[in-house]
C-alpha positions in Angstrom: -4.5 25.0 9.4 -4.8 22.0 7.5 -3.6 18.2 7.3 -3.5 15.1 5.4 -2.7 11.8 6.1 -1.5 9.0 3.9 -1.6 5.5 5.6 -0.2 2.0 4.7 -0.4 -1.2 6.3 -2.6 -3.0 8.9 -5.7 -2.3 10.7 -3.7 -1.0 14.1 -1.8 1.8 11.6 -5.6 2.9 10.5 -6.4 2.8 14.4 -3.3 4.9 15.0 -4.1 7.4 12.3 -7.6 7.7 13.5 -6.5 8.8 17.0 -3.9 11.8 15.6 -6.6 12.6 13.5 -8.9 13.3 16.6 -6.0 15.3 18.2 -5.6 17.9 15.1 -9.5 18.4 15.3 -9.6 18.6 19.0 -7.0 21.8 18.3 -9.3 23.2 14.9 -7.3 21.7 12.1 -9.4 20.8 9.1 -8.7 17.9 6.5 -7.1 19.2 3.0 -8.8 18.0 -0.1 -5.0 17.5 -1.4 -1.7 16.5 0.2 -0.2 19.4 -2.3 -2.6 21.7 -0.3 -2.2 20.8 3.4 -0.3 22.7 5.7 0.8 19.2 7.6 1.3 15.9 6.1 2.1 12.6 8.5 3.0 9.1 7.0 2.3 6.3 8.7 4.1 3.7 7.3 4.4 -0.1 7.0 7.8 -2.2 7.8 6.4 -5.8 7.3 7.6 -6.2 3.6 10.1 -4.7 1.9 8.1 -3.2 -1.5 6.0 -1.8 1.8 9.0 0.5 2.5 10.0 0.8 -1.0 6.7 2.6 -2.1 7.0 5.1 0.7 10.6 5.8 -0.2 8.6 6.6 -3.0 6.6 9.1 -1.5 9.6 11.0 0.5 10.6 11.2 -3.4 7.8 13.2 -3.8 6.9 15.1 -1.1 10.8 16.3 -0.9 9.7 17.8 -4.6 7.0 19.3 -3.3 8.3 21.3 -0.4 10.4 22.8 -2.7 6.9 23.9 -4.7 5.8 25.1 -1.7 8.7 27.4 -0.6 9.2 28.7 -3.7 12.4 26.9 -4.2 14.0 28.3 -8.1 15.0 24.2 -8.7 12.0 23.1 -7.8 10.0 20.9 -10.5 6.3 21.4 -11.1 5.7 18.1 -13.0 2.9 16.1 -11.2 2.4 19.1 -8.5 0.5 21.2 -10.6 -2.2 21.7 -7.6 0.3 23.2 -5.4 2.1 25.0 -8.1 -1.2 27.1 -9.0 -1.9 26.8 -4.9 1.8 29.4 -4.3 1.6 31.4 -7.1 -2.0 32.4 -5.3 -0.9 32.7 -2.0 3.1 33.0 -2.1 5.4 30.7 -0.4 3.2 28.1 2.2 5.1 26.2 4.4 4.7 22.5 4.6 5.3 20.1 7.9 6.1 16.4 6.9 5.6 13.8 9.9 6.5 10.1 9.4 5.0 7.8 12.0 4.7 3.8 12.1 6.5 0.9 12.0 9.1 1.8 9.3 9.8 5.1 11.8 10.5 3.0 14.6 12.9 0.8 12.5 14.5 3.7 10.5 14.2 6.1 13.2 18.0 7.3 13.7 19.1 7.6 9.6 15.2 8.7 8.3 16.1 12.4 8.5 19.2 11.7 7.6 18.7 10.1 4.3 15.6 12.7 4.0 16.1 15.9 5.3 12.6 16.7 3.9 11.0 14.5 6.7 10.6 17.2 9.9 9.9 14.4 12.1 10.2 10.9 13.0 7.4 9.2 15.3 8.0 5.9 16.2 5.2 3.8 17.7 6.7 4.2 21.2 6.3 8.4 20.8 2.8 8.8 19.6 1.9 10.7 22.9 4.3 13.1 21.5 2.0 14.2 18.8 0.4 17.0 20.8 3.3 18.6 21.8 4.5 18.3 18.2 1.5 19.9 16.2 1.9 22.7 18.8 4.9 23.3 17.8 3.7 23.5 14.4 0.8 26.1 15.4 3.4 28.1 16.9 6.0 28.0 14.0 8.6 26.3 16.4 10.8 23.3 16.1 9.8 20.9 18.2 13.5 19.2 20.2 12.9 15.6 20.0 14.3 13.8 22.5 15.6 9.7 23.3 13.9 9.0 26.2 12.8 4.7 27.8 10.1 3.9 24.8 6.9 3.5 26.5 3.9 2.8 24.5 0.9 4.9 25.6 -2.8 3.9 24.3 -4.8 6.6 22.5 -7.7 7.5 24.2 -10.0 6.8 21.0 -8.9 6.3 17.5 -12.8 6.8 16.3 -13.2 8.2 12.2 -15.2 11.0 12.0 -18.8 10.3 11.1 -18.0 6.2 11.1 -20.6 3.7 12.2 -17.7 1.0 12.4 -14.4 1.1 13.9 -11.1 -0.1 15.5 -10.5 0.0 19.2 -6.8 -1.5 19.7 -6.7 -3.9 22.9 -3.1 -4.4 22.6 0.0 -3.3 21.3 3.7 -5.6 20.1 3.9 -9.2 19.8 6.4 -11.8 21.4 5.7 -14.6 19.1 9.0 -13.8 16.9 8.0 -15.8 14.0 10.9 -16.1 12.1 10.1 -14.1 9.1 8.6 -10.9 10.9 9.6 -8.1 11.6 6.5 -7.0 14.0 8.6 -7.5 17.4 11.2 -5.6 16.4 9.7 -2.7 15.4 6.7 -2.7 17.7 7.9 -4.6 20.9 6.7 -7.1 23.6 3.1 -7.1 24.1 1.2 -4.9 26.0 -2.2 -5.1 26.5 -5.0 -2.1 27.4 -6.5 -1.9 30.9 -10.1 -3.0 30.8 -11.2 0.1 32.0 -9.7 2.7 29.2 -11.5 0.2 26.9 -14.9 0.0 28.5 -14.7 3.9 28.5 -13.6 3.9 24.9 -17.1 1.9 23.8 -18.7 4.6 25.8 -17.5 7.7 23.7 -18.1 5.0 20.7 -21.4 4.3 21.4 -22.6 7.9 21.8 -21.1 8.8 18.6 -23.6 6.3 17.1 -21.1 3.1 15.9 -22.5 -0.1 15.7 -19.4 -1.9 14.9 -16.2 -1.9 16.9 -13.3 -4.5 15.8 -10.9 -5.0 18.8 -6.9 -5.0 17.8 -3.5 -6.5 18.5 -1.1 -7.8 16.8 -2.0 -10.8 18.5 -5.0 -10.0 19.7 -6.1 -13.1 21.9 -3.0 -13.1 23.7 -4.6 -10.5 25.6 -3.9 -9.9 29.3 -5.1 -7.3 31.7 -3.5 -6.1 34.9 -5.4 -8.0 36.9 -4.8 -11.6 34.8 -8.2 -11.2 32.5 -7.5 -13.4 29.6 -9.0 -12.6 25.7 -12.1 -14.8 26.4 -12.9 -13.1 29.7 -12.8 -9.5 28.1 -14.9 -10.4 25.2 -17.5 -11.7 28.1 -17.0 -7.9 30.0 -17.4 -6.2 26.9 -20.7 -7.9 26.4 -22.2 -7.3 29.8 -21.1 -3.7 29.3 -22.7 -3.1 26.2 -25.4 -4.8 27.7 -26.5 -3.0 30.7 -25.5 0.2 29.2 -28.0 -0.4 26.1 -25.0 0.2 23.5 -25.8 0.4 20.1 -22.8 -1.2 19.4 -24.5 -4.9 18.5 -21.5 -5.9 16.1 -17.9 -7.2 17.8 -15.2 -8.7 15.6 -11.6 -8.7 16.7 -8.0 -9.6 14.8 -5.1 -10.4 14.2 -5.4 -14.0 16.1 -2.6 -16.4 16.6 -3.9 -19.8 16.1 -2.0 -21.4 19.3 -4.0 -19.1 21.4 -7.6 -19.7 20.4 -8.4 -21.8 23.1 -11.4 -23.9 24.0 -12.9 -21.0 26.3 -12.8 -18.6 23.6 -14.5 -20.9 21.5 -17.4 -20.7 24.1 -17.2 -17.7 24.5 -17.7 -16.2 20.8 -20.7 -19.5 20.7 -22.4 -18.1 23.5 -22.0 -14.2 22.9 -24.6 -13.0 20.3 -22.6 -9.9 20.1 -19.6 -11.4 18.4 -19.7 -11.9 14.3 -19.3 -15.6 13.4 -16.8 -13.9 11.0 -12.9 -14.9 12.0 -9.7 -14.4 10.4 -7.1 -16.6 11.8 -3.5 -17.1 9.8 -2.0 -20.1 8.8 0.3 -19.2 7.1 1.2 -22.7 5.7 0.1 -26.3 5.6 3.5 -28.0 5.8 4.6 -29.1 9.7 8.3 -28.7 8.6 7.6 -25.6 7.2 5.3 -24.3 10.2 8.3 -24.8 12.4 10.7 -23.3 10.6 8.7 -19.9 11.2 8.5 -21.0 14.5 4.5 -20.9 14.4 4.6 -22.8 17.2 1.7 -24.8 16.1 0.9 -27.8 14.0 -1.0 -28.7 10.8 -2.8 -31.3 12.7 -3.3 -28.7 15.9 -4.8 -26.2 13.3 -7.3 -28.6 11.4 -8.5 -29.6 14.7 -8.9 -25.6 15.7 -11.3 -25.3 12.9 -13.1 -28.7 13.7 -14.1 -27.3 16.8 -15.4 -24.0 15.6 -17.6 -25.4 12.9 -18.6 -28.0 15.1 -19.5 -25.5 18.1 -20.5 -22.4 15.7 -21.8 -24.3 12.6 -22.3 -20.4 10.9 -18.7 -19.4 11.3 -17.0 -18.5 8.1 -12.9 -18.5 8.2 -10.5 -16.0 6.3 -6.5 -16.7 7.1 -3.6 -15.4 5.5 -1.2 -17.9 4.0 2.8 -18.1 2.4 4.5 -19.3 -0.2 8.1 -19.8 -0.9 9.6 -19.8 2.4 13.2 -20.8 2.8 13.1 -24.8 2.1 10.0 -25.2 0.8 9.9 -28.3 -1.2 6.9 -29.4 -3.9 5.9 -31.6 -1.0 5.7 -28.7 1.1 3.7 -26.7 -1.4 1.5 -29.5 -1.8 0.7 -29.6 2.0 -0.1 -25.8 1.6 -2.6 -26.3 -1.6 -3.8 -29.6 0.5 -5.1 -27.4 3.7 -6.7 -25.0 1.8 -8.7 -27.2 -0.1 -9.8 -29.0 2.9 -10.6 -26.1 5.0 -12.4 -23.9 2.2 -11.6 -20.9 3.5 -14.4 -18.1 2.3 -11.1 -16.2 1.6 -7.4 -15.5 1.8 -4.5 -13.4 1.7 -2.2 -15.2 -0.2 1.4 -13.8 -0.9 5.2 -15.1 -1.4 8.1 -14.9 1.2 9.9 -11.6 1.0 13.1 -11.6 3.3 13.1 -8.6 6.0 16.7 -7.4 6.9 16.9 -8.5 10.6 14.8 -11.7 11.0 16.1 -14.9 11.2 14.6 -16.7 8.0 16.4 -13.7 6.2 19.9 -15.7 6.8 18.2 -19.3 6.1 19.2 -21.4 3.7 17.4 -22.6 0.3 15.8 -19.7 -0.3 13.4 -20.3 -3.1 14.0 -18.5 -6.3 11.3 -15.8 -7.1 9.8 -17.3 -10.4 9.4 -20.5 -8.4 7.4 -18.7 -5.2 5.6 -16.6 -8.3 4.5 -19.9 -9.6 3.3 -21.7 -6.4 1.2 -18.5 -5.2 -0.5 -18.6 -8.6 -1.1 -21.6 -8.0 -2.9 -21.1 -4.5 -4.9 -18.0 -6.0 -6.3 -20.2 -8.5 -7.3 -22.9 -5.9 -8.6 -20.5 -3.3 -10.5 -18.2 -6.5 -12.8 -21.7 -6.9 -13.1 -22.4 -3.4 -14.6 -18.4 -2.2 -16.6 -18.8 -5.5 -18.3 -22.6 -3.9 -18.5 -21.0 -0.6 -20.1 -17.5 -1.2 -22.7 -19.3 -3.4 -24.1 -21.3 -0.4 -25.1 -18.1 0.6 -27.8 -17.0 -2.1 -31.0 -17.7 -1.4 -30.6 -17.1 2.7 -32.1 -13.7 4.2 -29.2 -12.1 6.8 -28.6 -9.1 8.9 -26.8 -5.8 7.2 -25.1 -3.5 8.8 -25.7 -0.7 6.2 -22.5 1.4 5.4 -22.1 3.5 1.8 -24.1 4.4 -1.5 -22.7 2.1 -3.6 -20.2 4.0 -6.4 -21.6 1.5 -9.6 -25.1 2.5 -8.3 -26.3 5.8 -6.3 -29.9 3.8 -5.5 -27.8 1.1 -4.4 -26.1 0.9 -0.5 -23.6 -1.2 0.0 -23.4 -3.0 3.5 -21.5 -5.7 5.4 -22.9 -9.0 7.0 -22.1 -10.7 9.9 -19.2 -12.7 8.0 -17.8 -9.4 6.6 -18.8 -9.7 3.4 -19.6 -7.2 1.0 -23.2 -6.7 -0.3 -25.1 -4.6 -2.6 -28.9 -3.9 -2.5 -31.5 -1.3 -3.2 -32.4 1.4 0.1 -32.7 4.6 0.6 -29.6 6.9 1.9 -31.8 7.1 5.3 -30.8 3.5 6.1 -27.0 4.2 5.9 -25.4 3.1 10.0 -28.2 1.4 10.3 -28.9 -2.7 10.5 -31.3 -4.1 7.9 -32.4 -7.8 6.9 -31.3 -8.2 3.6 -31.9 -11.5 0.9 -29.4 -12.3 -1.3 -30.2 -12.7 -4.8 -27.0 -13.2 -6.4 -23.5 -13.1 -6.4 -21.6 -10.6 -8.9 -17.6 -11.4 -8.3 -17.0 -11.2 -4.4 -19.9 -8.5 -3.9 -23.8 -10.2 -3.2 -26.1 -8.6 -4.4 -29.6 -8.2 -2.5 -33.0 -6.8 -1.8 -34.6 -5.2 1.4 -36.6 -7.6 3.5 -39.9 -5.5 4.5 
């Protein structure tokens, strides 16, 4: 039997994939080349923003469409599914299983099936150990009887891609920051966080698979803390020991989504003193205005935040920053804005993820007042873009000229005698290798800079 997935959203919905994946090969399924040729189809969808939800609406649109093309429905349209048209009139009526998992499950989870009868089932992120039970159903040509039981969220045992040299390993699971435009708590609960030993054992199985490269998860991911009161910090320093003594070939250790009120002086230390750990780290600001900052209930300050990334550069002078930033939250003033385009001049972030407030039914800054009308927020992220497009542009260039470590990863598609590899700082760069070197870690010199991509030759 076959399956496909189709994935939106974050880095922990990629993880989460990853580990269904491993189940349906455990049990002999084999990926489709198409989603109009699989035998299963799962979902995993994204609640955050609203066009999130609206482009997998989207997709229900068309998958409803298509299991009518697959059962040989006489209404069904053939317009866009001419794959699984010719794909039936070979092999007769196939049936097709359609799961939908994630965040957007969990918040839709008693009216999805409703609204879609095409949707067999509805996974929300508290149900994932129900997976196996669920594609046996499917082997068998069952129904599987979902049931409402306490939501309990169970860790998968490895959410490893097949033939991957880098990969996630989630830490921890919900958030109980409630910032007051997301809808992350809601939907994914109060924070849980993995016992050290599942992890260790993870990195294990990891590291015999040959990665080099694991990126440690949560939605707030140094808020972590283990059964036995092991802080963030303290895990990153087991980790390293365990790699250590076990002779991993895992040399590579980044980890996100960090709250900036939690990066504390010991963690600081810890990723100065740990060779192990990229001097790469994304860290969200979301904006540069204290009036602002508190109205999302951030919970820290402009002034506490600038003083964050003091300490960094001043205790890791090769750290490069990335953060995510907002524009056009409820009462947001030009002076407000100002503050935002302020901060990001005077940090230089190497880059961001700039975008404008969307309101999420259920939140608090949904119901605020002054919201700021969409040609305004339109105009303000432009705004930042154009800022933060000359600041990446000043920052990457510092970097020509310098030789640095490579963690080799694809042939590059503009170039088949050309690899394209990641540095310490997750960028992108593109030299000359041979295929041989792809998952492997290289000393690179950059020549150039073409856009956002360096490009480089092999150090001999």
């Amino acid at each position: 039997m076959t399956y496909f997935f189709e994935t939106y959203g974050c880095e922990m919905n990629i993880a989460e994939s990853a580990s269904v994946e491993q189940i349906l090969i455990s049990r002999g399924w084999k990926k489709a080349e198409n989603a109009q040729l699989a035998d299963l189809v799962v979902i995993n969808t994204c609640s955050v923003r609203g066009s999130a939800e609206e482009r997998i609406f989207g997709r229900l649109g068309f998958f409803s469409g298509l299991k009518k093309v697959r059962s040989c429905a006489p209404d069904a349209k053939k317009r866009n599914m001419e794959i699984a048209a010719e794909y039936v009139q070979k092999n007769g009526a196939v049936p097709l299983t359609l799961i939908v998992m994630g965040c957007m499950a969990e918040r839709l989870l008693k009216s999805l099936q409703k609204q879609w009868p095409c949707v067999d089932y509805v996974v929300g992120t508290f149900a994932k150990n129900k997976f196996g039970e669920i594609i046996q159903a499917v082997e068998e040509g069952q129904k599987y009887i979902q049931t409402d039981e306490e939501p309990v969220y169970v860790f998968a045992e490895t959410s490893y891609e097949e033939g991957a040299f880098s990969t996630f390993v989630p830490i921890m699971h919900g958030c109980n920051n409630f910032c007051s435009y997301c809808i992350v708590p809601y939907v994914r609960g109060r924070e849980v966080s993995r016992p050290v030993e599942q992890i260790l054992h993870e990195l294990d199985v990891l590291a015999r698979r040959g990665v080099k490269e694991i990126t440690l998860l949560g939605q707030n991911v140094n808020s972590y803390k283990g059964a036995d009161g092991m802080n963030f910090p303290n895990l990153l320093k087991t980790i390293c020991r365990h790699l250590e003594q076990t002779n991993s070939p895992i040399e590579w250790i980044r980890f996100e989504s960090s709250n900036p009120k939690d990066f504390s002086d010991e963690l600081i230390d810890v990723i100065a003193e740990e060779k192990r750990i990229c001097r790469g780290l994304h860290i969200a600001v979301q904006h540069g205005s204290n009036s602002i900052l508190k109205a999302m209930n951030r919970k820290y300050t402009r002034e506490q935040y600038l003083l964050l990334v003091q300490k960094l550069r001043e205790r890791i002078p090769e750290i490069q920053l990335t953060t995510d930033i907002m524009l056009g939250f409820p009462g947001e003033t030009e002076e407000d804005f100002e503050q935002a385009a302020s901060l990001m001049k005077e940090v230089e972030f190497e880059s961001a993820f700039m975008y404008y407030y969307n309101p999420r039914e259920g939140t608090p800054a949904a119901k605020m007042q002054n919201q700021i009308p969409l040609e305004v927020k339109k105009e303000r992220l432009q705004k930042i873009i154009d800022i933060q497009l000359g600041i990446t542009r000043k920052v990457m260039e510092k970097q020509v000229g310098k030789n640095i470590k490579v963690l080799a990863d694809i042939i590059s598609r503009d170039n088949a005698n050309e690899l394209l590899g990641k540095t310490e700082q997750n960028e992108r760069i593109a030299f000359e290798a041979p295929v041989s070197l792809i998952g492997k870690f290289v000393q690179v010199h950059i020549d150039s800079l073409n856009g956002n991509t360096f490009k480089g030759s092999l150090v001999h």
